[in-house]
Every structure is written in C-alpha cells, then in structure tokens.
PAFIRO-980532 format. One record per residue (C-alpha): x, y, z. Coordinates in steps of 0.02 Angstrom, whole numbers, plus 50000, padded with zeros to 5 digits. Each point is the difference from the previous one (the first is absolute). Layout:
BEGIN
REC     x     y     z
REC     X     Y     Z
...
***
This chain:
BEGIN
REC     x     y     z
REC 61648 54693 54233
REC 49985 49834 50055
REC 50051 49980 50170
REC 49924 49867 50072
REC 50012 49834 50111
REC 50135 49938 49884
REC 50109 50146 50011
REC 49978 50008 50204
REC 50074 49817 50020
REC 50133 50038 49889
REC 50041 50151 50100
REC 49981 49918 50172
REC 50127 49847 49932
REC 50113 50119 49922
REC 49991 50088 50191
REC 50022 49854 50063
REC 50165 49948 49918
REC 50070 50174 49989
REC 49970 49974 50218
REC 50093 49832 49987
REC 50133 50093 49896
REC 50018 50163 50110
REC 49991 49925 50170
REC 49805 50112 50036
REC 49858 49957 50055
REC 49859 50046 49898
REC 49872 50090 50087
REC 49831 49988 49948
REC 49917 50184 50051
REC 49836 49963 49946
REC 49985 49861 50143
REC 50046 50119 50115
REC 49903 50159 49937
REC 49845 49887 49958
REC 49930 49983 50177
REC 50027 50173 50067
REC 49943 50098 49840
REC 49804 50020 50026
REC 49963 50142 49921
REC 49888 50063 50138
REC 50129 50156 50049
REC 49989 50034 49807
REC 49825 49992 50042
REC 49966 50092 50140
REC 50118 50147 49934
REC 49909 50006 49860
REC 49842 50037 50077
REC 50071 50141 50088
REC 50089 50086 49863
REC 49863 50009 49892
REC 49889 50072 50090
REC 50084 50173 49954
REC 50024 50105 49852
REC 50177 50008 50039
REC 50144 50109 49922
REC 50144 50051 50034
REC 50005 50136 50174
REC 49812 49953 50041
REC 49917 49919 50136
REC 49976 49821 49931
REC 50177 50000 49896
REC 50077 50046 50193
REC 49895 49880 50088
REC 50057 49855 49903
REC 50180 50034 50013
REC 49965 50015 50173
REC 49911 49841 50028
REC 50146 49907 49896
REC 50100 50075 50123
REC 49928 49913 50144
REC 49996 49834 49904
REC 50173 50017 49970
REC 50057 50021 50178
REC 49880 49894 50068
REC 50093 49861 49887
REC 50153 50045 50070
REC 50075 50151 49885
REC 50076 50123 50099
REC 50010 50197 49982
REC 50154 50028 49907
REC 50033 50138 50093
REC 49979 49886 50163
REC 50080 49846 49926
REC 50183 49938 50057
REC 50119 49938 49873
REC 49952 49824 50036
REC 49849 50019 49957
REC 49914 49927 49825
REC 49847 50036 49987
REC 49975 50209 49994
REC 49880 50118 49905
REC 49980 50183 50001
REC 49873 50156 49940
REC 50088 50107 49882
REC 49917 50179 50012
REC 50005 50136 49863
REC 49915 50165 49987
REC 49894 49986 49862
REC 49996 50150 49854
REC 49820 50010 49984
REC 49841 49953 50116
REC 49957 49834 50052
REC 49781 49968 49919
REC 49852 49889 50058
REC 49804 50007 49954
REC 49884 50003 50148
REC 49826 50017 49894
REC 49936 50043 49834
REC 49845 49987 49907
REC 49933 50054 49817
REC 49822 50028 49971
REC 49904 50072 49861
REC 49898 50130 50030
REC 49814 49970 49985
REC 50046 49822 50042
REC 49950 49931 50157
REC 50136 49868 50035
REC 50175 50018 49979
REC 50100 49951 49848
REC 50133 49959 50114
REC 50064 49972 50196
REC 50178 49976 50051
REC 49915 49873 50161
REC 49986 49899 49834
REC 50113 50070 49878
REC 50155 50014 50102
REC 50113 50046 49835
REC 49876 50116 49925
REC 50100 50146 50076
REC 50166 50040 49879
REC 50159 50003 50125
REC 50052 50161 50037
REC 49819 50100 49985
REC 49954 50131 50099
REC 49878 50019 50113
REC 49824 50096 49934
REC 49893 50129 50110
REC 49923 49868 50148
REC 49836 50045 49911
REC 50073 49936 49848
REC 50011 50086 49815
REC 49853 49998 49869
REC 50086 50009 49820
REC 49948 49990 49822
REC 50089 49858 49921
REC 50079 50011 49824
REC 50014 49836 49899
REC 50148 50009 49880
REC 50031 49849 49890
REC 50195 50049 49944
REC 50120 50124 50072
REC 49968 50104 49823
REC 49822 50049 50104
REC 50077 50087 50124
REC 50053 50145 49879
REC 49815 50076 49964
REC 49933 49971 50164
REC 49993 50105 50162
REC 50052 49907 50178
REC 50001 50136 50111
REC 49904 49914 50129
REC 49937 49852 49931
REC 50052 49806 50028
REC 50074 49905 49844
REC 49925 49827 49969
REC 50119 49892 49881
REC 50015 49826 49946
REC 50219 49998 50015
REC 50153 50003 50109
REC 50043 50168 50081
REC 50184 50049 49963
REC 49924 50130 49879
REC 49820 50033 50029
REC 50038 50064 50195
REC 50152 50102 49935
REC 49889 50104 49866
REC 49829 49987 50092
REC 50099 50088 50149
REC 50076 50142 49885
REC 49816 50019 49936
REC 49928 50022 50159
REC 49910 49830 50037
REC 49983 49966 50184
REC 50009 49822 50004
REC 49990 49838 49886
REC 49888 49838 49965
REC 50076 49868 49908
REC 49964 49828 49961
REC 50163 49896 49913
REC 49981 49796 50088
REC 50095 49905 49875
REC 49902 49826 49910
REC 50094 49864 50138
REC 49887 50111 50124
REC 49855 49913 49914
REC 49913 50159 50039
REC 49833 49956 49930
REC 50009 49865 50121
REC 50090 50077 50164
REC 49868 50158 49984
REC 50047 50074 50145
REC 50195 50013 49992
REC 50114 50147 49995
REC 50167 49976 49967
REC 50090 50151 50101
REC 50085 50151 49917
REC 50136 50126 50051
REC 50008 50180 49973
REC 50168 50079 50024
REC 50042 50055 50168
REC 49932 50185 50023
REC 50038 50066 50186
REC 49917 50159 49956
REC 49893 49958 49859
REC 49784 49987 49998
REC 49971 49860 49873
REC 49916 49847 50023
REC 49954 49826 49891
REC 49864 49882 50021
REC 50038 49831 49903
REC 49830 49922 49971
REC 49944 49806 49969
REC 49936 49937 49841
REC 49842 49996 50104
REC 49999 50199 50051
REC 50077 50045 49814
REC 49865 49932 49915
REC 49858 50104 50115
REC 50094 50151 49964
REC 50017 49971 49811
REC 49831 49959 49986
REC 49935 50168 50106
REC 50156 50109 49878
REC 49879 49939 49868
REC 49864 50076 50057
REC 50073 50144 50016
REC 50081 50148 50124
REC 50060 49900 50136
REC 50039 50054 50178
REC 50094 49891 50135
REC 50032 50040 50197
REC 50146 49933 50045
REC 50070 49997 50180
REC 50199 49955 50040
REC 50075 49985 50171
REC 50188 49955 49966
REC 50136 50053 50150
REC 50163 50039 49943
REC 50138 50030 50118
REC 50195 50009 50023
REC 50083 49838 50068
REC 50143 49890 49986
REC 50051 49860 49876
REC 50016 49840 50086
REC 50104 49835 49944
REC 50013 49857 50116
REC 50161 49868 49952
REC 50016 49845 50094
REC 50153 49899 49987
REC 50064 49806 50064
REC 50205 50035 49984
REC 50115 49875 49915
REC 50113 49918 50107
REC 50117 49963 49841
REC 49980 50128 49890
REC 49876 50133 50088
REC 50047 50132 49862
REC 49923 49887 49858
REC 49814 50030 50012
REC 49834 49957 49935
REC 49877 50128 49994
REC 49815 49956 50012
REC 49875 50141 49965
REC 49812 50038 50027
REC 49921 50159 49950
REC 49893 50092 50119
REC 49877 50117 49910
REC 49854 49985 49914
REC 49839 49959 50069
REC 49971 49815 49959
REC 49989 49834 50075
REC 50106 49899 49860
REC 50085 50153 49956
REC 50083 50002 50101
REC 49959 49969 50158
REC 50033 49801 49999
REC 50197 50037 49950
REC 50008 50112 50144
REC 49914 49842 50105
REC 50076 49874 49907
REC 50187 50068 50014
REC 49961 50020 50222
REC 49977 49808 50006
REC 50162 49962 49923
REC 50066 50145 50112
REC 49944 49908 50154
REC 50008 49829 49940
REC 50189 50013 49946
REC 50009 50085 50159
REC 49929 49835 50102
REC 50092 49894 49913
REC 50165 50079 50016
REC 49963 49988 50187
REC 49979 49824 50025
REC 50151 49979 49890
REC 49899 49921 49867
REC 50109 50114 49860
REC 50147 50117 49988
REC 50025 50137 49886
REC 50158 50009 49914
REC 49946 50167 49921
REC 49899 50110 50063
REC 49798 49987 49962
REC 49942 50194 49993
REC 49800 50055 50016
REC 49955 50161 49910
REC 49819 50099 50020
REC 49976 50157 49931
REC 49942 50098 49838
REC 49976 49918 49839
REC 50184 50022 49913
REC 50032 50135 50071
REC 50067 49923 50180
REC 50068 49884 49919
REC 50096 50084 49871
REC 50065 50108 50125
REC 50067 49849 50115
REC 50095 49968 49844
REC 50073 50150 49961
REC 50014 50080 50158
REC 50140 49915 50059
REC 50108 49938 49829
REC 50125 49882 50136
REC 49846 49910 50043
REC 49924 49997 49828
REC 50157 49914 49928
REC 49963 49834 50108
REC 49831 50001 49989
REC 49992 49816 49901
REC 49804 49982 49978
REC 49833 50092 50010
REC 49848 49936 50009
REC 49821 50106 49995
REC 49841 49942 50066
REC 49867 50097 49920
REC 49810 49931 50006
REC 50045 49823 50054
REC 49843 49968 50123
REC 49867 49944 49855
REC 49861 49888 49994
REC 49984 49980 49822
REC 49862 49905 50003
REC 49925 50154 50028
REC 50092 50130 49917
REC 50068 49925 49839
REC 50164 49970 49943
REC 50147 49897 50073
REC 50146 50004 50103
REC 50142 50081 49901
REC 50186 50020 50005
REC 50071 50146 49922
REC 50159 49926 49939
REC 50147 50116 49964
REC 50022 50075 49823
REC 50036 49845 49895
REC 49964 49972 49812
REC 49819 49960 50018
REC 49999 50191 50026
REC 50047 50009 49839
REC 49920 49857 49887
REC 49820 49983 50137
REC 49957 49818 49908
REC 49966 49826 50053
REC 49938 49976 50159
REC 50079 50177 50063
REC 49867 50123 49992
REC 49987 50183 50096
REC 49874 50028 50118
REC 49861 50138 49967
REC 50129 50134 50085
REC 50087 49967 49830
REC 50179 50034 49999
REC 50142 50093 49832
REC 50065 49924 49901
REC 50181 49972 50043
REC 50172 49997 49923
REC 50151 49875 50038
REC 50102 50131 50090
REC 49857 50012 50108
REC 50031 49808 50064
REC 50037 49955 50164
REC 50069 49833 49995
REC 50004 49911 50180
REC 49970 49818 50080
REC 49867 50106 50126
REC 49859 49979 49864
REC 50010 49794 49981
REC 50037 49993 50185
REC 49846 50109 50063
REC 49887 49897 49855
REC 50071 49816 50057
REC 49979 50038 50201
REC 49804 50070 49977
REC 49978 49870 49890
REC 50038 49883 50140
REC 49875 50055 50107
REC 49866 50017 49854
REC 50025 49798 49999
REC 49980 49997 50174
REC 49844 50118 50027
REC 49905 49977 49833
REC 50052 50164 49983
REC 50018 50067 49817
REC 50160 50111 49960
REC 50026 50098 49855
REC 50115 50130 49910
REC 49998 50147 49921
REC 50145 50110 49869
REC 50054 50143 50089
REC 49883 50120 50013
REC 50044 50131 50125
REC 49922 50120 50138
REC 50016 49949 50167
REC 50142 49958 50135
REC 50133 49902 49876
REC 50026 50128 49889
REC 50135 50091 50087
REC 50098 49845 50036
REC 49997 49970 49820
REC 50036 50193 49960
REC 50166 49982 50137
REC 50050 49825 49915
REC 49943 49891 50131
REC 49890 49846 49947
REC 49837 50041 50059
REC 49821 49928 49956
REC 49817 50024 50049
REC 49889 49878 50082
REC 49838 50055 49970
REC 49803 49947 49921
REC 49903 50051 49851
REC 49879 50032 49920
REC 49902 50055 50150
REC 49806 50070 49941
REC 50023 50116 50181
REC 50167 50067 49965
REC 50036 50170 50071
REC 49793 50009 50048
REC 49915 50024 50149
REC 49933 49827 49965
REC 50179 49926 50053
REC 49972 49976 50173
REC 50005 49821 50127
REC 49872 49923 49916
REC 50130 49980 49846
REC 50134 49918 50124
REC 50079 49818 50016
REC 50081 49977 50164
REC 50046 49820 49902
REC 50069 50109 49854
REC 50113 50113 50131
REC 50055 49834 50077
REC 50059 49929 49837
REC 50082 50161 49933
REC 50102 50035 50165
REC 50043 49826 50044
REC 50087 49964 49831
REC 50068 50214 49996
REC 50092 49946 50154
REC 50050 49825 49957
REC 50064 50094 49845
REC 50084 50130 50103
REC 50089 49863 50109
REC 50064 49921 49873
REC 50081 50143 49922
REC 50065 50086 50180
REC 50065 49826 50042
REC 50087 49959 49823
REC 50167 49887 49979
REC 50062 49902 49905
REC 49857 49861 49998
REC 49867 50133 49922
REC 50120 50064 49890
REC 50015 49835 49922
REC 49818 49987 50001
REC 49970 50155 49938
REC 50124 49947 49819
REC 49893 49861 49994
REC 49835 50081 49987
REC 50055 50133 49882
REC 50081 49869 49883
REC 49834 49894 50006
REC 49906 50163 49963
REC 50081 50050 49886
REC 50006 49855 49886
REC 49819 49975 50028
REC 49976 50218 49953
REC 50104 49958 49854
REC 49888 49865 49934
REC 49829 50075 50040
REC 50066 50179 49883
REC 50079 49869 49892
REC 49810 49932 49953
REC 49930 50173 50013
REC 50133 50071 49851
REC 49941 49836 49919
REC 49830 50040 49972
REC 50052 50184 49963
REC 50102 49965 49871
REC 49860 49920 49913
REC 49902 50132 50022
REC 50114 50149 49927
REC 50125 50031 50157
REC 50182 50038 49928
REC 50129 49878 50057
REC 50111 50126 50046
REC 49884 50073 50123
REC 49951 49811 50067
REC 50192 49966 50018
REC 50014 50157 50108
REC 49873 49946 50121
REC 50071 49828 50033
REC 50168 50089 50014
REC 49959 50137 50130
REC 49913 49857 50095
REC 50184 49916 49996
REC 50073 50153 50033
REC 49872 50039 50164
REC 50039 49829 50060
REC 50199 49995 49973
REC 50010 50155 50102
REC 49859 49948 50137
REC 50127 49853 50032
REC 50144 50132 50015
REC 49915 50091 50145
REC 50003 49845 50112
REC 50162 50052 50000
REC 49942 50161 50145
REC 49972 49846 50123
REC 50137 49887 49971
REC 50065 50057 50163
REC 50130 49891 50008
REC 50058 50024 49792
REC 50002 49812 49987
REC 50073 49941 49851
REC 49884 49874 49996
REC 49851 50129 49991
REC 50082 50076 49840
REC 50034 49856 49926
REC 49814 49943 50017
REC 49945 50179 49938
REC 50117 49992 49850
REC 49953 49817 49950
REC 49820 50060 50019
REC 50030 50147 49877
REC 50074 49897 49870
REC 49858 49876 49990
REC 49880 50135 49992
REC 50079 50104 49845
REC 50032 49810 49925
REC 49793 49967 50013
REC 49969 50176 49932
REC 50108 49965 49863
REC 49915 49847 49948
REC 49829 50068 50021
REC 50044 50181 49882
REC 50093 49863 49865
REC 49814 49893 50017
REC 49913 50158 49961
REC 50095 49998 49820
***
C-alpha cells in the first residue's frame, strides 16, 4: 500500500479543516506520547520475564503477573477491590483453579553411552526438555533407542523399554510409542526459517499433553545433537542415559486486567492483549514489556492531564487465547461493546539480528484470498480464505496509516501480512470484533532457546508501543474529526487497492487468468471497502448527517472507479 508522506499531509489538512468545520482541536498524540515512551520499562520487563520457562500456574508465569502487578499500582492503578467509584485507573488478578497441574524443567541432560561428553545440557539447551515430561530416577535412565523413519515402523518393532528417535512432529508418534511401551521420545522437527544448519545449537520447544499421573518424557534435540546420534544409530545398537528433573504441581490460573475508565462512554472498550507463556524473549516476553509501558505511560499522562479517555483503554495479560477468549465470552454484556482488540505478540525484535520485519497482521481481507502483489504471507503461512470469511473494517487502514507514521519518523520499516491466525486476535475476530496482530517474522530463533535478550530492541519496543498507544488514543478518543478522517483514508485506499489489483488482473489476463475470476477480485476489493466505510458508522457518536453523507458519497465513488477499472479489463 502506499502510504506515505503524501498521504500524511493530506490527512493532517483534511484534520485540519474537518477541526475548522467541527469546532475541535486536533490533538496530535504522538507529540505527547513521543517524549515519555522510552522503551526502557519494555526493557527492563523484558529482562525479567524471560529469564523463566514460564506457563501457566508455575513459578515464572506467577512471578510476572505479579511483578506487572506492582508496576501497575506503582503507576497509579488501584486494587479494584480497594478502588472507589471515582477512581480510573484499576486492575485486578482473576484466580481460577486450574483442571490439571501447573509444569516447569529444573535440569536435563542426554548422553550416549560410551560417550564421554554429553549430547545435550538444559544449562545450554533450555528447550531441550518437552513441556509436560516427567521427571526420571535422580540417577537418570539408560535406554536403547529405536530409530523409526515413518509411523508404518512402529508396527514390527518392540518399545517396551526403549526410547524412540524420529525425524517428525509428535501428535502421533508419542500416542502409539506410549501404547507400545516406549518410555520416552527424541525428536528433531526445526523447520528451514530456523536455518538449522546454521543456528546448530537450537531447539525449538515441544509439548506433550498434560499427564498428571503419567511417566513419559521427550527430549527435542538440535540439528547439532541429531546429527551425533544419527551418525552413532549408524553404527549400530545405540544406548542413551537420559536424566529429567521436571516439577509438576497443582496451582491457580492467573489473569491480570488493567483498565483507564471512560469518562464518556466507559462501557465502550478497547482491549489490548499480551500473552504470557512460553519461554522466549521476543515471544513473548517484549508484548508483555511492551504493553506495561503504555500501561504506565497512559497512566502518567492521564495524570498530568496531558489526555482523557473518552472510552475506556483496557490491559489484558494472561494465556495465549485462551484468557483472552474467555474475557470475551465470559461476560456476553461486556463482549457486545467491546469496539477493538489489539494483540501484541513478539513485538520486541532486533531484526538485524533475527531476520524478518516488523509485521501487521491485518484482519481477514481479500489478500487472504488472492496472496499477490506486494501482499505476501509470512513463513507461519496462513488458508486460504473465502469471502464470507471477510471482515471488513476501517481498523486495518487506520492501524497501517498510524505505524506508518512513526516508521517515517524512526526509520523504522512497517509491514503487513494476510491473515494468518494463532495468537491473541483470533477470538476478537471469532466474537465479531475487529481485531489484528502486531507482531515480527520470520525470526531464525523462533520458539528456541536461542530467543533470549540478546535478540531484543529496546528501540523496536519503543516504536511498536509508542504508535500501539497513539493508535489506541485515537480510537478511545474518536468524534467526529477522526471519523471524517478515517472516510478519507479508506476512500484514498481504496482507489489506490483498486488500481494496484487492476494492473495485477492485467498482466494475468495475458497470461491465462479468466476475466470472470479477475472481475471478482476487483469486486470483493469494492465490496471490502464499501462496507469498511459503513462501520465508521459504530463511532459516529453523534449520527451526524454529515458523517453519512461523507460515507455514502465515498461509497459511490468507489463502486464508480471499480466499475471503470472491471469495463478496462474488457
């Protein structure tokens, strides 16, 4: 998309006269948020959350919500269960009884036997250990290892005792390996945009189900440590100590939610959200630091009177999806005026280290559906989608055209990605609330034990929060002057959308495309527009005529230019 210098100083003059029009005064909230957004909270959070394996119910999981806690009162968020009705800034700990126990690795190591070093040491290896292993004997377990090369091996073979070595996921191989009487599992599966061959050393961790009572364990080696082994399989009989120390306990689910009430309209809400779990620095350990800062700075700033909050700005920590799907459906009232949702998920990167760029993760629109041009998915890779899967809404073009304001600014490069799925803005989207995901990729240390500080920009985390909560302000604080603002960027969008698939069904005509199909895509881009205008119509808080009008007039123009474009394709 080309949003650029251009497009900014038509926005700011077309802000400026709306002002003139309205009787507001614009208010520019990246000169206020600017100064006060260091990113050295992000930071410093950070650097304390990933020291720990965490998940949900165990020591480092608890500790962080814990230490959010502190931040958040120390900004000036009170208890809620201490707060007085006049007060706007509150948070609370939601506590549930978990259904199974809470995990977390304290050592491992794999060795094969008649070697004299070890293959592998979790001092080094921190994800080596699959989540939710059990602990061996303290003198560890000596095993023969079986190497299988399909699951159609494990029918001739006897496990009753032995250790499984396979180059694949685990859904299947732990399930049957378990009913054969395998004690435990080494696998080796790092995807290519590991550049394993290069990053020799990383594991990327693995998950067995939860088993309160079970005995199994998994071991999931480096490209390093799976090449050893293969090449001592070769030799022949192979034996490998192993020795687990996992502690596995009952405990509590915690959730901490922060909110800065609306004085207008406190029921209508955004909802930011960073996931807790996992045991990375990126992932995601910067969107837990990252979303504190613009805790505590919109905190600050509210207190010297620097903003207001016409809505109310809400803070959510918890477990990936699952906390926040049930914030969503827990209480359906609340649900129904949620107007936004925004995920931070891996958004601390320096990519100058760890590949890949700055992404957002823009709500299902037809580049889900026809990925060509300058849309492209990420590595993650994301289905195909249909057109009743669209979610048509100004939040995509607004989130793109604020980030890309401070990408000007910073130097900072911004990109976008089709919907792809998997983290924190999927249930928004699954509830009907406009959601997206702010996020990086490729990242050669995803989900490894080599994603740790070292992989960190505290200049990244002060980019990505400052222009999240510029972005946030904007929407909490909407009238009449962004909605205006907000018909004007979808109508330039759009027409520039329109011409850009215009050129692309161009070229694919002459090379073999039907023009029925090419006329579809330039009409469900219309379509995806027309309607993204309509929604403006959830903040036209005042149902100006005026706003309609503009809306409508927008609309027309934009099926007019489609028209033209699907007759030019003739």
């Amino acid at each position: 998309m080309k949003q650029g210098i251009v497009p900014a100083l038509l926005c700011f003059s077309f802000l400026t006269g709306c002002s003139q029009h309205t009787g507001e005064k614009p208010v520019n909230y990246f000169d206020i948020v600017r100064p006060e957004f260091t990113g050295q909270l992000a930071y410093k959070t950070t650097d304390f959350v990933e020291d720990y394996w965490r998940v949900v119910g165990n020591t480092g999981f608890n500790k962080t919500i814990y230490i959010l806690a502190d931040s958040l009162q120390a900004a000036g968020y009170v208890l809620e269960e201490k707060a007085k009705e006049s007060d706007r800034l509150t948070y609370r700990i939601e506590k549930r009884e978990m259904t199974h126990q809470t995990w977390e690795p304290i050592s491992a190591s794999l060795q094969i036997v008649g070697e004299e070093k070890p293959l592998l040491l979790s001092e080094t290896n921190r994800n080596m250990t699959y989540l939710n292993s059990v602990s061996t004997p303290k003198e560890g377990v000596k095993a023969e290892v079986v190497w299988i090369n399909s699951m159609d091996d494990l029918e001739n073979i006897s496990l009753k005792n032995k250790v499984v070595f396979a180059e694949m996921g685990v859904r299947r191989l732990y399930k049957l390996a378990l009913e054969k009487g395998a004690i435990g599992i080494l696998t080796y599966d790092n995807p290519d945009y590991l550049q394993p061959e290069k990053n020799k050393t990383s594991i990327q961790f693995r998950s067995l189900p939860s088993q309160d009572d079970g005995n199994f364990w998994g071991i999931a080696l480096s490209y390093e440590a799976k090449e050893k082994l293969v090449a001592q399989l070769k030799k022949g009989k192979t034996e490998v100590l192993v020795n687990i120390q996992t502690k596995r306990y009952p405990s509590e689910e915690l959730t901490i939610v922060a909110d800065i009430k609306g004085s207008e309209l406190p029921n209508e809400r955004l909802v930011y959200s960073a996931h807790i779990q996992e045991p990375g620095a990126n992932d995601n350990a910067t969107g837990v630091g990252t979303q504190l800062e613009m805790a505590k700075t919109a905190a600050k700033l509210f207190a010297e009177n620097k903003i207001e909050f016409k809505r109310t700005m809400t803070f959510l920590w918890g477990d990936e999806i699952i906390s926040t799907n049930r914030y969503i459906q827990e209480n359906p009232e609340r649900a129904k005026v949620i107007k936004w949702g925004i995920s931070l998920d891996m958004v601390g990167e320096n990519t100058a280290v760890t590949g890949g760029t700055f992404l957002i993760e823009k709500m299902p629109d037809p580049s889900a559906i026809w990925t060509r041009g300058k849309d492209k998915h990420s590595e993650w890779g994301g289905e195909v989608l249909k057109l009743a899967d669209m979610k048509p809404h100004y939040l995509n073009d607004f989130i793109i055209s604020t980030f890309k304001e401070q990408g000007e600014y910073a130097n900072w490069i911004i990109e976008t990605n089709p919907f792809e799925g998997g983290s924190d803005h999927t249930p928004f989207l699954q509830a009907d609330i406009p959601g997206l995901l702010l996020w990086h990729f490729t990242d050669q240390f995803y989900h490894t034990d080599n994603d740790r500080l070292d992989k960190v920009s505290q200049e990244t985390m002060k980019n990505v929060g400052t222009a999240a909560l510029v972005s946030g302000l904007q929407l909490v604080n909407a009238s009449d002057t962004f909605v205006h603002e907000q018909i004007k960027i979808l109508k330039e969008q759009a027409f520039v959308r329109l011409e850009d698939e215009s050129k692309l069904s161009l070229l694919a005509l002459k090379n073999g495309s039907k023009i029925d199909e090419e006329k579809q895509i330039i009409s469900a881009w219309e379509d995806w527009y027309v309607k993204s205008l309509s929604s403006i119509n959830d903040i036209n808080t005042n149902k100006n005529s005026a706003v309609k009008t503009a809306i409508s007039n927008a609309q027309n123009e934009i099926q007019q230019k489609s028209n033209e474009l699907k007759k030019a394709l003739q």
